[in-house]
C-alpha positions in Angstrom: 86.4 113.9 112.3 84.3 111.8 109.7 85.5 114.8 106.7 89.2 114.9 107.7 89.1 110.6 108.0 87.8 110.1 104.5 90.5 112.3 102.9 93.2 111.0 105.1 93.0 108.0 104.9 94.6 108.3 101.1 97.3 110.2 102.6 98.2 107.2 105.0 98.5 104.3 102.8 100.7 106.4 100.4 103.6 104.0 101.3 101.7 101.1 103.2 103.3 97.8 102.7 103.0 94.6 104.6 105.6 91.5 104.5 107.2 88.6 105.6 106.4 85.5 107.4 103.3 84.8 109.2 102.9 82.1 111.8 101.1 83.8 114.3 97.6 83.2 115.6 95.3 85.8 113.8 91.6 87.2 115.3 88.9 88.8 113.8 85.5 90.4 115.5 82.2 88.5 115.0 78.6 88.7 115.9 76.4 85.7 117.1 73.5 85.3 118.5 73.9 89.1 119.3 77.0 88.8 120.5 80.6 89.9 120.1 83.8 87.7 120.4 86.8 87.4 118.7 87.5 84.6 115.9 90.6 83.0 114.8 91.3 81.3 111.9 89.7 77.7 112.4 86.4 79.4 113.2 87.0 79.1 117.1 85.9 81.8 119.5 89.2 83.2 121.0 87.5 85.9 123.2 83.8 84.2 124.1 81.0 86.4 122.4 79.4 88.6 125.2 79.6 92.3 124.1 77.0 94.2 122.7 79.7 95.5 120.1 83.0 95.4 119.1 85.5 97.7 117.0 87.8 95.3 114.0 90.5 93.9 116.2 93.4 96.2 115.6 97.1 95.5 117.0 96.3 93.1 120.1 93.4 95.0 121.1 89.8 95.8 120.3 86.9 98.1 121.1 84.1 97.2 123.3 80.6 98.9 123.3 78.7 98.8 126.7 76.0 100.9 127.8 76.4 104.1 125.0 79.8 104.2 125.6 83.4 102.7 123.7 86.3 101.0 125.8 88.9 99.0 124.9 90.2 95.2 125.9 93.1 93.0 124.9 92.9 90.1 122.6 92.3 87.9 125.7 89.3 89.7 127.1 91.7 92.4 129.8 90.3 95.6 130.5 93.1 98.2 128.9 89.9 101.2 129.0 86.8 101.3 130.7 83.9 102.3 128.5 84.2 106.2 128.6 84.2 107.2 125.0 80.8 108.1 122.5 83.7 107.3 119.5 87.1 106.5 119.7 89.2 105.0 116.6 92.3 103.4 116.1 95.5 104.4 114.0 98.6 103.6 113.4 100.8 105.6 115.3 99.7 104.7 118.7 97.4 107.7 120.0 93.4 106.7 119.3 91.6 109.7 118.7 88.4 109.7 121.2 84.6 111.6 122.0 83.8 112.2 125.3 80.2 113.7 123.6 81.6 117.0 123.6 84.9 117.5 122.3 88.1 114.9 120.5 91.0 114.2 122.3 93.5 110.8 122.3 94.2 108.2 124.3 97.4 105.1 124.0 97.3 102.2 122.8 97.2 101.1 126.5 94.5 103.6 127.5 96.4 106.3 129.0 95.2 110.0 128.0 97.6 111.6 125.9 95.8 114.7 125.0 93.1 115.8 126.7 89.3 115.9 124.7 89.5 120.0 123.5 88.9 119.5 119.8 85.7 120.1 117.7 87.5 118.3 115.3 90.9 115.9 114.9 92.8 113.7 112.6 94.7 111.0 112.8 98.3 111.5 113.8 100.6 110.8 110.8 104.4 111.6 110.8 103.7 113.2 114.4 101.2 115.5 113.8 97.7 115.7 113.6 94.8 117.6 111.6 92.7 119.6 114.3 90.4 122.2 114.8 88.9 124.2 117.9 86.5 126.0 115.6 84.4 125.3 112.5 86.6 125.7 109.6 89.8 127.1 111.5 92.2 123.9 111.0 95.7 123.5 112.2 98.3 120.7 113.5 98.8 119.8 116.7 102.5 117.9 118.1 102.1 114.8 120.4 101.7 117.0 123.1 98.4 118.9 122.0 100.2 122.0 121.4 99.6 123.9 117.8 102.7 123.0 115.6 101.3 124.8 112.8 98.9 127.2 113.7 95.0 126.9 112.9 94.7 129.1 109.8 93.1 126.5 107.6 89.7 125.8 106.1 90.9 122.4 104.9 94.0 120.3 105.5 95.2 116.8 104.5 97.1 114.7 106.5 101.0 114.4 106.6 103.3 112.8 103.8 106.3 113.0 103.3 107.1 115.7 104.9 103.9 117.5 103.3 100.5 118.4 103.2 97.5 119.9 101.0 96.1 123.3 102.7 93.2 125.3 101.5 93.2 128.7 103.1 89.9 129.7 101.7 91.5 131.7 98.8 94.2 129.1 97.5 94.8 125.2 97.8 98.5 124.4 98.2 101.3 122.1 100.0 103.4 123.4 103.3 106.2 121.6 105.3 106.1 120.6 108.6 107.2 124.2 110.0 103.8 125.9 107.9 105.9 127.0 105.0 104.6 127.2 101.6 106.2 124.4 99.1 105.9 123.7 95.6 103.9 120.5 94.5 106.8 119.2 92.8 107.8 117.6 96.6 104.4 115.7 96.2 104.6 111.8 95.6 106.0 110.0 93.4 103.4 109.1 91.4 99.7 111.3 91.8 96.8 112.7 89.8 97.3 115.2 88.0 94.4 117.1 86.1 94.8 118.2 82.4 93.0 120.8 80.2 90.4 118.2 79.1 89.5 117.4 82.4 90.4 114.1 82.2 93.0 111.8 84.9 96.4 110.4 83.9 99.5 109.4 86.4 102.3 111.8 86.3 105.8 110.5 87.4 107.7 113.0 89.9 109.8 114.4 86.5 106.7 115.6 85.7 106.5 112.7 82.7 103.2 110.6 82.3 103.5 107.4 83.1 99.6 107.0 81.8 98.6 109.9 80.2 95.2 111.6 81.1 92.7 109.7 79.1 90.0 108.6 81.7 87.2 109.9 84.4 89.3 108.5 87.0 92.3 106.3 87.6 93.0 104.7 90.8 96.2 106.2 92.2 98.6 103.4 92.8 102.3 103.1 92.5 102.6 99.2 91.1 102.1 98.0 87.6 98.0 97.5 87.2 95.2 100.3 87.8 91.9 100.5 87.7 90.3 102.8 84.9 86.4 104.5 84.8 84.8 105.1 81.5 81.2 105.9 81.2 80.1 105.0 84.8 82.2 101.3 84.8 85.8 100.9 86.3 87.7 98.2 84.5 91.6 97.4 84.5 94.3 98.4 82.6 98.5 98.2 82.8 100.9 100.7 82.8 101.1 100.0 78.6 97.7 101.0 79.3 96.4 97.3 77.6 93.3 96.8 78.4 92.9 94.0 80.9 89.4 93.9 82.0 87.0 96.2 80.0 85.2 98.9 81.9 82.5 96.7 83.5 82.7 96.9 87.2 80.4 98.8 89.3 83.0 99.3 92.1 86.3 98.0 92.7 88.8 97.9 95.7 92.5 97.9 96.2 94.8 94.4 95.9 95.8 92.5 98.8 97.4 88.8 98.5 97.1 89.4 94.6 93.6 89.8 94.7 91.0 92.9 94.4 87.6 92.8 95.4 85.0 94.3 92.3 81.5 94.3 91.8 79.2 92.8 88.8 75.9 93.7 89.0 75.2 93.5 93.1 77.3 91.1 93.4 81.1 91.0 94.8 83.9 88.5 93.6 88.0 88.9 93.3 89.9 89.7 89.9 93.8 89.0 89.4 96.2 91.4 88.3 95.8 89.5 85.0 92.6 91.1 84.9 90.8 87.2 85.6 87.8 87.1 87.6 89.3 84.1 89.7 86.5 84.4 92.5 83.0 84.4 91.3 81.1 87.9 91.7 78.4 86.0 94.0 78.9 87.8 97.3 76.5 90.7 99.1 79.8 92.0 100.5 83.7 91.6 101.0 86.7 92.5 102.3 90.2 92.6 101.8 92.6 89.2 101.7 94.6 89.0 104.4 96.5 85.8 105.8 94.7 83.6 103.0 90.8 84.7 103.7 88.9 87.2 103.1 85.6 87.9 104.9 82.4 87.8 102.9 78.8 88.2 103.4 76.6 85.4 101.8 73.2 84.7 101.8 72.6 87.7 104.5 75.4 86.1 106.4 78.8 86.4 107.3 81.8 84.1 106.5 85.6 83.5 105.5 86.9 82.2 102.1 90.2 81.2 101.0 92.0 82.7 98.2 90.8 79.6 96.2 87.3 80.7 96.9 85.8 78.2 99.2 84.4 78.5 102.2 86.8 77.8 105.3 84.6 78.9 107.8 80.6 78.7 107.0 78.4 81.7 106.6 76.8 81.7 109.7 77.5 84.7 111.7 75.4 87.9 112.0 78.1 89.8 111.8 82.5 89.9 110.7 84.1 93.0 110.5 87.2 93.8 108.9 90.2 91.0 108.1 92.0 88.8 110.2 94.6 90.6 112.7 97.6 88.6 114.3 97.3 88.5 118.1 101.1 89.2 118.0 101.0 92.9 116.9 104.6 92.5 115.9 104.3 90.1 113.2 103.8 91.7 109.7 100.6 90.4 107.7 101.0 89.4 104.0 99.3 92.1 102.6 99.9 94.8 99.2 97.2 97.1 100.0 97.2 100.3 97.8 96.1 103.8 98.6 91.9 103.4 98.8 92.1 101.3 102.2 91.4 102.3 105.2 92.2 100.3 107.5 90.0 101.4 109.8 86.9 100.7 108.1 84.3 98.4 109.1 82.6 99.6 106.1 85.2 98.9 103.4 
């Protein structure tokens, strides 16, 4: 599960984008004083801290840890799942891959069993089918129903988009279609790496023009109008005129959300602009992405929430925030741009 979530995750936020109004509540999981609750915005517990761990809050609900084993409650503190699971994850399309300790299987959103644990490995579902595998290096898809839609005949295999997916049958890497047939990469997204002689990274347009030709180590692979270029062990930021708008002197940097991206000076963490301005100073252990105007940070060894001037708006005082702020109404929309390299998912982003 951890292999096939690292790579898929690219695949899912190939056309991710949030929008629109916000005027919801919105929660986020903290730790304090050992414990686990859920935080709004003001600082104010939501769900009292009493659980010995807690999942990001993810639409309305979150995952609870008690004794060894993963359940899942409501924004409001409702049993939806009693604690049955040694892993369970959420994802977008409403079926939460789970561990019984042995084998993966899913569960709803409301904790129903879908399809039953019988996997040594899964993926996440994306455009209705799933990554999955009953033996070591013998990967298929499976429908909504746990049957094979695609027979296991792979070694590797990426998750659906678009209609396609990478396959490596131990011989040959290439794309199939939704019934297992063989396609040509030209189907593949609109914008991509694409490899040249030198070995270097540029971003090919589907007419198979560059839209930055392949100059650099590495190029983030986004589809707006900045990206962020590695030169010599650095990432810095460049345009699509390929101006240079911060040289390459980042450690690490992360996608854009709100306008902003986190990077990293040194040890530290901060937010740069898509004008290539460092608008938050790089004085942070860790961060997160913006979402709904804050951003969670670690500072001084502990946790907090900034707005997208910087400041604190609620103290560094918790053990422990993980992820971004969620609305409790699962059908609002947050404000967010995020690009490609998020996963959602993530505490550890």
């Amino acid at each position: 599960m951890r292999e096939f979530r690292l790579i898929g995750c690219l695949f899912f936020f190939l056309g991710l984008l949030f929008s629109g109004s916000v005027s919801s509540q919105v929660l986020v999981s903290a730790k304090l004083n050992g414990k686990y609750g859920l935080l709004d915005s003001s600082g104010k517990w939501y769900l009292e801290p009493k659980y010995d761990s807690m999942s990001a809050f993810y639409h309305r609900s979150v995952g609870y840890y008690v004794n060894g084993k993963w359940g899942i409650l409501s924004a409001e503190g409702r049993l939806i799942s009693p604690p049955l699971w040694k892993e369970l994850y959420f994802e977008e399309e409403g079926k939460i891959p789970v561990y019984d300790g042995n084998y993966w299987g899913f569960i709803s959103i409301d904790g129903k069993t879908r399809i039953e644990p019988q996997y040594l490995e899964v993926e996440f579902f994306q455009e209705g089918l799933a990554g999955a595998s009953k033996l070591e290096g013998n990967v298929g898809f499976i429908d909504s129903t746990g049957s094979w839609a695609i027979p296991p005949m792979f070694v590797y295999a990426s998750p659906f988009s678009q209609g396609i997916a990478l396959v490596d049958d131990g011989e040959d890497m290439f794309y199939i279609d939704k019934k297992g047939k063989r396609v040509e990469p030209n189907l593949t997204p609109s914008f991509y790496f694409r490899h040249f002689s030198n070995g270097k990274l540029g971003i090919m347009r589907r007419d198979s023009s560059w839209l930055i030709p392949p100059e650099y180590n590495n190029l983030s692979l986004r589809s707006g109008d900045v990206y962020f270029f590695y030169q010599e062990g650095k990432w810095g930021l460049i345009d699509t005129f390929r101006k240079v708008l911060y040289p390459a002197k980042f450690q690490q940097s992360k996608s854009f959300s709100q306008g902003l991206a986190a990077v990293q000076l040194g040890e530290k963490w901060g937010y740069i602009n898509r004008q290539g301005e460092v608008v938050i100073p790089c004085i942070f252990s860790r961060v997160y992405p913006f979402s709904y105007g804050k951003a969670v940070v670690q500072f001084n060894g502990l946790w907090g929430v900034i707005g997208l001037d910087g400041k604190f708006c609620i103290p560094p005082r918790y053990e422990q925030i993980i992820g971004w702020f969620q609305p409790v109404d699962a059908r609002e929309a947050a404000e967010l741009e995020f690009d490609l390299d998020v996963d959602l998912r993530n505490p550890d982003y």
